[in-house]
Structure formats: C-alpha cells, structure tokens
C-alpha positions as CSV (number, residue, x, y, z in Angstrom):
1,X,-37.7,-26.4,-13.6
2,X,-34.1,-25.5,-14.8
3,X,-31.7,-24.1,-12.0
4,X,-29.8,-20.5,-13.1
5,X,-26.6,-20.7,-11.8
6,X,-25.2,-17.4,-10.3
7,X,-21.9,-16.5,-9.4
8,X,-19.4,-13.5,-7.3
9,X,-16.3,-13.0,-6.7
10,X,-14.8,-11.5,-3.4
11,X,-11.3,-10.1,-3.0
12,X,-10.1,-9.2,-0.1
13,X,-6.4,-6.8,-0.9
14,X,-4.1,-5.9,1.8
15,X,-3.1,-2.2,2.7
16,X,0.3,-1.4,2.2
17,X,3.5,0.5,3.9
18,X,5.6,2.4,1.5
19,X,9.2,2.9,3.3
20,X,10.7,4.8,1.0
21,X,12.6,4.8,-2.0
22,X,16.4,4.4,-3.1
23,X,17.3,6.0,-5.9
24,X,15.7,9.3,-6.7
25,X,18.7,9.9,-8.7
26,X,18.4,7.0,-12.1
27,X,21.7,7.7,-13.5
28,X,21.9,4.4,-13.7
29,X,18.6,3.7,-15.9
30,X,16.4,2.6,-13.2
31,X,15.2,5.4,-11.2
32,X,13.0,5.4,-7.4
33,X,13.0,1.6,-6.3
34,X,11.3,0.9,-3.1
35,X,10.4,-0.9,0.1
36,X,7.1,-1.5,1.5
37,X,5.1,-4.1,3.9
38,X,1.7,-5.3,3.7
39,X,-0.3,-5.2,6.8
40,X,-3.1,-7.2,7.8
41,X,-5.6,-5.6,9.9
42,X,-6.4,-2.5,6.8
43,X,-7.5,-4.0,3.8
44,X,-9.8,-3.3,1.0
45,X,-12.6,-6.0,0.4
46,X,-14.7,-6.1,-2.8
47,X,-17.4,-8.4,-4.1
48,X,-18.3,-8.3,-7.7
49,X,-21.6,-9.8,-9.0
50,X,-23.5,-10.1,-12.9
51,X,-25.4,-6.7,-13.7
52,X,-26.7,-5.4,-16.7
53,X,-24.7,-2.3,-16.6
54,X,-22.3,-0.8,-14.4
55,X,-22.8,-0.2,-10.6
56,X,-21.3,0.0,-7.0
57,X,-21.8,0.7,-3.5
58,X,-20.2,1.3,-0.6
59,X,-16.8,3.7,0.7
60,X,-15.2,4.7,-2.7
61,X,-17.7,3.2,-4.6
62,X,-17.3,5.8,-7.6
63,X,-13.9,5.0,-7.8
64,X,-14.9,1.5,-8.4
65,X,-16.8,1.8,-10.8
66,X,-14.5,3.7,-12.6
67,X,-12.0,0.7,-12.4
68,X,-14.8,-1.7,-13.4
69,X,-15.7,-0.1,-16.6
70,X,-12.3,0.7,-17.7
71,X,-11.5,-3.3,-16.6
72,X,-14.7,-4.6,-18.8
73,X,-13.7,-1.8,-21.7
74,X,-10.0,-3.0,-21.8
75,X,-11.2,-6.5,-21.8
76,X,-13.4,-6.2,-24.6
77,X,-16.7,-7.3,-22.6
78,X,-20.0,-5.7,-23.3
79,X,-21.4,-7.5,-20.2
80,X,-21.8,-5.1,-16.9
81,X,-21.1,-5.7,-12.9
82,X,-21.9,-4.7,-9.5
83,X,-19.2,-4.3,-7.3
84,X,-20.1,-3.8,-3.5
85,X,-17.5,-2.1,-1.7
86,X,-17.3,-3.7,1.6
87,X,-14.2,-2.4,3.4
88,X,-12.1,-0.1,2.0
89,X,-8.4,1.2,3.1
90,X,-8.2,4.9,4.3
91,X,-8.1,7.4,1.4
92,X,-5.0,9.9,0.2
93,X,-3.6,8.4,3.9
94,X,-0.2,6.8,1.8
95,X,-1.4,3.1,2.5
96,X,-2.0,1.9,-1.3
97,X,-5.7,2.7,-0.9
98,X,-5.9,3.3,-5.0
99,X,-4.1,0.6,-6.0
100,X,-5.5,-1.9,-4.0
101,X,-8.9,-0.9,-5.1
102,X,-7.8,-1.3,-8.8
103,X,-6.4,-4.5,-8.8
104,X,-9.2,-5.8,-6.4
105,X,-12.1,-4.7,-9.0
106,X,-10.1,-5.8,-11.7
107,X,-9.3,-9.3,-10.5
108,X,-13.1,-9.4,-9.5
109,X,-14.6,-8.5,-12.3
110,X,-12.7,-10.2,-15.1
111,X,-12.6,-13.5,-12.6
112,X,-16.1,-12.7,-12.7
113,X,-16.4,-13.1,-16.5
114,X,-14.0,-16.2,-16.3
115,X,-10.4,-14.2,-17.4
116,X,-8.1,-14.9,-15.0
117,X,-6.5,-11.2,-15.8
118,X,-2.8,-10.7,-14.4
119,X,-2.4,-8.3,-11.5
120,X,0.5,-6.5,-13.7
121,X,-1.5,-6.1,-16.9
122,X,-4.5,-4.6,-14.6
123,X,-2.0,-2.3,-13.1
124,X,-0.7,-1.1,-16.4
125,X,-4.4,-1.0,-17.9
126,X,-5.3,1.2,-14.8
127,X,-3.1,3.1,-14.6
128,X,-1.6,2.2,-11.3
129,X,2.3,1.7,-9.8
130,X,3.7,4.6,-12.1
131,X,7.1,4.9,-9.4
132,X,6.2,2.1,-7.5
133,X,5.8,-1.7,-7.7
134,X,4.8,-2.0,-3.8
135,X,1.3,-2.1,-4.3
136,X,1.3,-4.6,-7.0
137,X,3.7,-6.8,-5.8
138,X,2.3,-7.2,-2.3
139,X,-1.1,-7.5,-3.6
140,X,0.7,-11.1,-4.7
141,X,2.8,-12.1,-2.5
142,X,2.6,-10.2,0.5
143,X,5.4,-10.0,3.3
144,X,8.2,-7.3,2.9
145,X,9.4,-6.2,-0.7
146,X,11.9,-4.7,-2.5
147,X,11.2,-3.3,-6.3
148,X,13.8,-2.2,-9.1
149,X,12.7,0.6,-9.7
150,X,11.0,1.8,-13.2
151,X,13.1,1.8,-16.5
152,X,13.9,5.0,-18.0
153,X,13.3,3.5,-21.7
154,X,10.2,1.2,-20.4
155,X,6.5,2.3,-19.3
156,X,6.1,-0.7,-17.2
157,X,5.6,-1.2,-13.2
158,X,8.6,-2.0,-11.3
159,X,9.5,-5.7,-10.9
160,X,9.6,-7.3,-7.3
161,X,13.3,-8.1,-7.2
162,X,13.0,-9.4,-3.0
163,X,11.1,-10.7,-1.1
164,X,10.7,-11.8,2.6
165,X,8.9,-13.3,5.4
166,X,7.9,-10.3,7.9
167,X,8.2,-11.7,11.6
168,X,5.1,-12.9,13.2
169,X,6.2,-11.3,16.6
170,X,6.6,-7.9,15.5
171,X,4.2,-5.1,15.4
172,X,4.0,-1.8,14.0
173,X,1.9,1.3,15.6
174,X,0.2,3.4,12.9
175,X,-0.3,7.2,13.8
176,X,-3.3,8.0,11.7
177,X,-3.9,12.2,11.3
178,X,-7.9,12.2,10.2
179,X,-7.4,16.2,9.9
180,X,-4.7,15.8,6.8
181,X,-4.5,14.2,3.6
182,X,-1.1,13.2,1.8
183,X,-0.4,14.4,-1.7
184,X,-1.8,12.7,-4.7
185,X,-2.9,13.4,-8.8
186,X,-1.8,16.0,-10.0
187,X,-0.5,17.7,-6.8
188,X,1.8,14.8,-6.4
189,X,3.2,14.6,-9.9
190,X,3.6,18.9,-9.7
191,X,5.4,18.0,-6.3
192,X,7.9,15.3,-7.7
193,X,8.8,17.7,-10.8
194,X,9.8,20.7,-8.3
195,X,11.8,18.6,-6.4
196,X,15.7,19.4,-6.5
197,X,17.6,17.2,-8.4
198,X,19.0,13.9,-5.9
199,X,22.5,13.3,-5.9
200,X,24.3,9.8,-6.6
201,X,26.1,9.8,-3.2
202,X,22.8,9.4,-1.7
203,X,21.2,7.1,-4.1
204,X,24.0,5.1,-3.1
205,X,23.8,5.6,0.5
206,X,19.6,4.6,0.3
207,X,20.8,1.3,-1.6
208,X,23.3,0.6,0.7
209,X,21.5,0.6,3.9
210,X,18.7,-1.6,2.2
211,X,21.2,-4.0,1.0
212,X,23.0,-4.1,4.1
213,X,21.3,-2.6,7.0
214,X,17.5,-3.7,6.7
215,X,17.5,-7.1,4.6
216,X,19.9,-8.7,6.6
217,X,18.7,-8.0,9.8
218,X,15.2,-8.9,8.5
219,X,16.8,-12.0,7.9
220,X,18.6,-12.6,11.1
221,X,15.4,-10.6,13.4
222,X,17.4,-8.5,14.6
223,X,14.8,-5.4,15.1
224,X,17.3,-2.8,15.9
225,X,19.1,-3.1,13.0
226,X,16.2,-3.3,10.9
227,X,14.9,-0.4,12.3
228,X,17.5,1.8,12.1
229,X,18.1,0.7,8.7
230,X,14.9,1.9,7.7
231,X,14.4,5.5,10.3
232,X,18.0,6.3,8.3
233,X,15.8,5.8,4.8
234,X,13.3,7.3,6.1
235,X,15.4,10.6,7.4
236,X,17.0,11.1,3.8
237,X,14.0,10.3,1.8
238,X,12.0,12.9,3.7
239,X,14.5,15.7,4.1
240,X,15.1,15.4,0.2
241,X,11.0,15.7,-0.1
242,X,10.4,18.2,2.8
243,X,10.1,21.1,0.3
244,X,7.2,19.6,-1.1
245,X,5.3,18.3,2.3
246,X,6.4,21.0,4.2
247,X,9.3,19.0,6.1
248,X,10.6,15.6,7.2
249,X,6.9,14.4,7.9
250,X,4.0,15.9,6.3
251,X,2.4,16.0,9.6
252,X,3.7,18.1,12.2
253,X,1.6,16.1,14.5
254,X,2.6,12.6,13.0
255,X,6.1,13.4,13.0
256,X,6.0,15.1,17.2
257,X,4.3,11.6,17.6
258,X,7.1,9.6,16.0
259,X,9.5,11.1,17.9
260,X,7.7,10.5,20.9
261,X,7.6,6.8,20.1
262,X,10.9,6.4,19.4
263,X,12.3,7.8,22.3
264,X,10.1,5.9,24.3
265,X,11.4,2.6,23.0
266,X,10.2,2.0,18.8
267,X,13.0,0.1,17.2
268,X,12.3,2.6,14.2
269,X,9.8,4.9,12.7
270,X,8.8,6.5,9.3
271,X,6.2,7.7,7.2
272,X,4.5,5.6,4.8
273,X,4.1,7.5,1.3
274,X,3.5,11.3,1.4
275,X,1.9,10.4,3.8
276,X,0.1,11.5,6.5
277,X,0.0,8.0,8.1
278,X,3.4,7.6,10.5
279,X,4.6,4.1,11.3
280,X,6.6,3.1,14.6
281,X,8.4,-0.3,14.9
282,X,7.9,-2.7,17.9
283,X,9.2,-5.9,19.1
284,X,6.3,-7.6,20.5
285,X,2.4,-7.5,20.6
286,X,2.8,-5.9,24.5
287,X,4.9,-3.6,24.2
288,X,3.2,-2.1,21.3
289,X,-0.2,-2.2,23.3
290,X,1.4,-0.7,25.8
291,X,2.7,2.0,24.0
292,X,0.0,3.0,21.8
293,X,-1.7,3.0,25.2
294,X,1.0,5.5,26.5
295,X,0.5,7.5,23.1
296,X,-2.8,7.9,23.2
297,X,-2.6,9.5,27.0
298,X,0.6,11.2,26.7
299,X,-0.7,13.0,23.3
300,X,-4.8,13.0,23.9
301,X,-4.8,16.7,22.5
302,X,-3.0,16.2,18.9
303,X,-6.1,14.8,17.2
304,X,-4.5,11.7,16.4
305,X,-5.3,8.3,15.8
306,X,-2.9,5.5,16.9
307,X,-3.3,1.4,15.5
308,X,-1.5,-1.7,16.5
309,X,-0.8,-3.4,13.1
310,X,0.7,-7.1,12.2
311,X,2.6,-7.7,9.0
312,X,0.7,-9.7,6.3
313,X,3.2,-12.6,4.4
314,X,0.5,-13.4,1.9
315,X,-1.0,-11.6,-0.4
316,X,-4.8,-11.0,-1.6
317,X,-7.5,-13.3,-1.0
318,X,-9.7,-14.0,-4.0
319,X,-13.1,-16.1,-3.6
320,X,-14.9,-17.4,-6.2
321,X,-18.4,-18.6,-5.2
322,X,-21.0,-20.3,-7.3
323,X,-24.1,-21.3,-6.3
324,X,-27.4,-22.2,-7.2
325,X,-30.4,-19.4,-7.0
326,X,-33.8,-20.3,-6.3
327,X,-35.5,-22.3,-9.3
328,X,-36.8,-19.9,-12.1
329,X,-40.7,-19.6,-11.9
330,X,-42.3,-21.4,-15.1
C-alpha cells in the first residue's frame, strides 16, 4: 500500500516596535526612515497545510485568508491552503500585527507549494511596508533596525540600512490600552496627508540623534544615552503628529503612564506606531518586574495593561514538516 506524503509549514513572526521616524520632511529624495525592535514574547504564529480551496481559522483568520489567496493568485497557483492561525499579535495596537501576518502566510504558503518567495517581493505583492521597512526587515533579521526611508521616484519598501544586536539584559515594559485602537487604512493615510508640512531643521535634528545619540550608545550599552536618544525622537515625532492622535501619545492613559515610568526610573519611553501601545525602557529583568509591579498598583484604575518584554535578535522562525500519513486504504 503506497504512503501519501503530507506536508505544513509553520511560521512563527516576531511583533515589532516602531520608534519613530526621521525625516518626515524628503527634500532630500528619501522621505520617513525609521527605527524599530522586534520583541520576543508577542508574535504571530501560522501553520499552513494542502486544501482544496481556500480556508483559515483562528484570531484574524479572515485576514489570512485574504493574504493566502492574493499570495497563491500572485504566484500563479491554482492549488488552495489552510492556514490555522495559532497566535496572533494585538490588532490596530502599532506592533506590526498586519505585516507580520502577511509575510507569515505568504512565506507559509508559497513554502508550502515549494517557492521559496522573498519576504520583500511578498511585502510589495501585499501590499505591506508603504513608509516603513520595520516590519519587513525584522521579520529577517531581527534585533534593532534602521531603514532609509522610501524613494520619492521608487514604489518599493525601504531598505534595512543598520542593523544591531539588542542587549540581552534589557527589558522593555509595554503599556497596552485594550479600550483604544491606533490609526490605520484609510484613517491613517487621511491623517498623514493633513499633517503640516515638517521642516528640514528637524529632519535633521531626528537623523542626528539616531546617528549619534541612539546607535552609539546601543553599541557601547550605555542605556541612558540610548534612551534619551530615543524619548527625544519620540517627543518630536509625536508633537509633529499630535494633531492627528490628539496629542503627544494617542492615549491619554498610555502617555500619564509613561510619564509615570519615567520618572520612576525608565531609561526612556515612547510610543510604538500611532499607537496606542506605550513602551518604557529598563536596565534589567528586576527592575522592570518591579516596576510593572509598581505600575500596575500605582495606576489600578486607568484600564491598562502593562508587559515585561525582551528584544528578539533573530528574526522569523519558519518550519517545514513532512511526514508520512497513515497508509491509503486499497
């Protein structure tokens, strides 16, 4: 009796930080450029398996299937999937969750069909990392990045142009707002068209304390600088987008947290996309139990959510399992 061999692939796609960008102003031809982390503990895992036609389970599982017909239409296959959403990152929460699921069921499924599909071309094809190349390059590499920005004359994802090893002591404390979503679609496209026009002065001030305030010290783990380098990004970013989210933060209670944290010891703090999700910077695994600890007390009656996070300095993990199924009946 003949064995049928099946296979399925599992990715498993790290969440993402964006922490801001650094030149809003692209008189120079390239315009946003950013800086982002991946973290380890949120991720968005996906397993796709043979089907006749197209179907998915699990959080966000009409979003995935979405991404896997567009993926098997773009790559000319008339052969279907299942995708089974197993974890999935925190929706319209400014963590990646969209872009992670996209190149996750696009890897999947065209490893599934034996194309080994780059993560760029799936991010083009999809429709993903229009401003930034965060997403995309973490989903590689992992770690903390730095992207170019996009090209005024190109309709391409912005290239990784750094990248470095996070330290495996530090920890960030994610403030979570369950009551709020960030701005995405066509909200978020309406909201980056009304914005007032950026000025050079500060595109050059963003670049400058990237290129010598937060790499360096990243470098050299020196948290202080580091953070400070990045709350200063963070406090020009989101007081040139505050007309659009309503201030600095788009979460009074994020941002009352922030502050909180900082003052109480967080080497820095920002918010991670438009947000609502609020990140605070900490030197060790204790003190950032400890704080979140002291958050949670201290600010019981916001509503909020509060996460001790490690950096992730790899990217996705992609499994390919074949295996033999139970002999076919004669």
């Amino acid at each position: 009796m003949p064995l049928a061999l099946s296979q399925s692939v599992t990715v498993h796609a790290p969440a993402r930080l964006h922490m801001g960008f650094l030149d809003l102003n692209g008189s120079l031809g390239r315009r946003f450029g950013s800086l982002g982390l991946a973290l380890d503990e949120l991720a968005v895992r996906v397993t796709a398996h043979p089907g006749s036609g197209v179907t998915a389970q699990g959080p966000q599982a009409g979003r995935a299937a979405d991404f896997c017909r567009r993926t098997l239409t773009a790559l000319g296959l008339e052969a279907g999937a299942h995708i089974q959403v197993e974890t999935a990152i925190p929706d319209h929460a400014g963590l990646g969750s969209g872009t992670q699921l996209a190149l996750a069921v696009g890897t999947a499924v065209s490893r599934l069909h034996g194309i080994d599909w780059p993560a760029r071309d799936i991010a083009r094809t999809l429709g993903r990392g229009g401003r930034s190349g965060i997403g995309l390059g973490l989903f590689g590499q992992g770690g903390f990045l730095v992207d170019g920005g996009r090209r005024a004359d190109q309709d391409e994802p912005p290239t990784a142009i750094a990248r470095l090893e996070y330290p495996a002591a530090w920890r960030l404390i994610l403030v979570f707002d369950p009551a709020f979503q960030g701005l995405h679609g066509e909200g978020e496209k309406q909201a980056f068209a009304a914005l007032p026009k950026f000025s050079e002065e500060s595109a050059g001030r963003l670049c400058r304390l990237a290129l010598m305030g937060a790499l360096p010290a990243l470098v050299e783990r020196d948290i202080r600088a580091f953070g400070t380098a990045v709350s200063n990004i963070q406090a020009l970013v989101g007081d040139h987008f505050a007309p659009a989210q309503g201030g600095r933060y788009a979460s009074p209670r994020v941002g009352r947290a922030l502050a909180w944290l900082h003052g109480r010891g967080a080497a820095g703090i920002g918010q991670s996309s438009w947000g609502p999700t609020g990140f605070a910077l900490v030197d060790s695994q204790v003190a950032a139990h400890g704080l979140a600890r002291a958050a949670r007390l201290e600010l019981a009656g916001e509503g909020l959510q509060f996460m001790v996070c490690t950096a992730r300095n790899r990217g996705a993990d992609i499994h390919v399992a074949r295996h033999p199924a139970r002999a076919l009946a004669v």
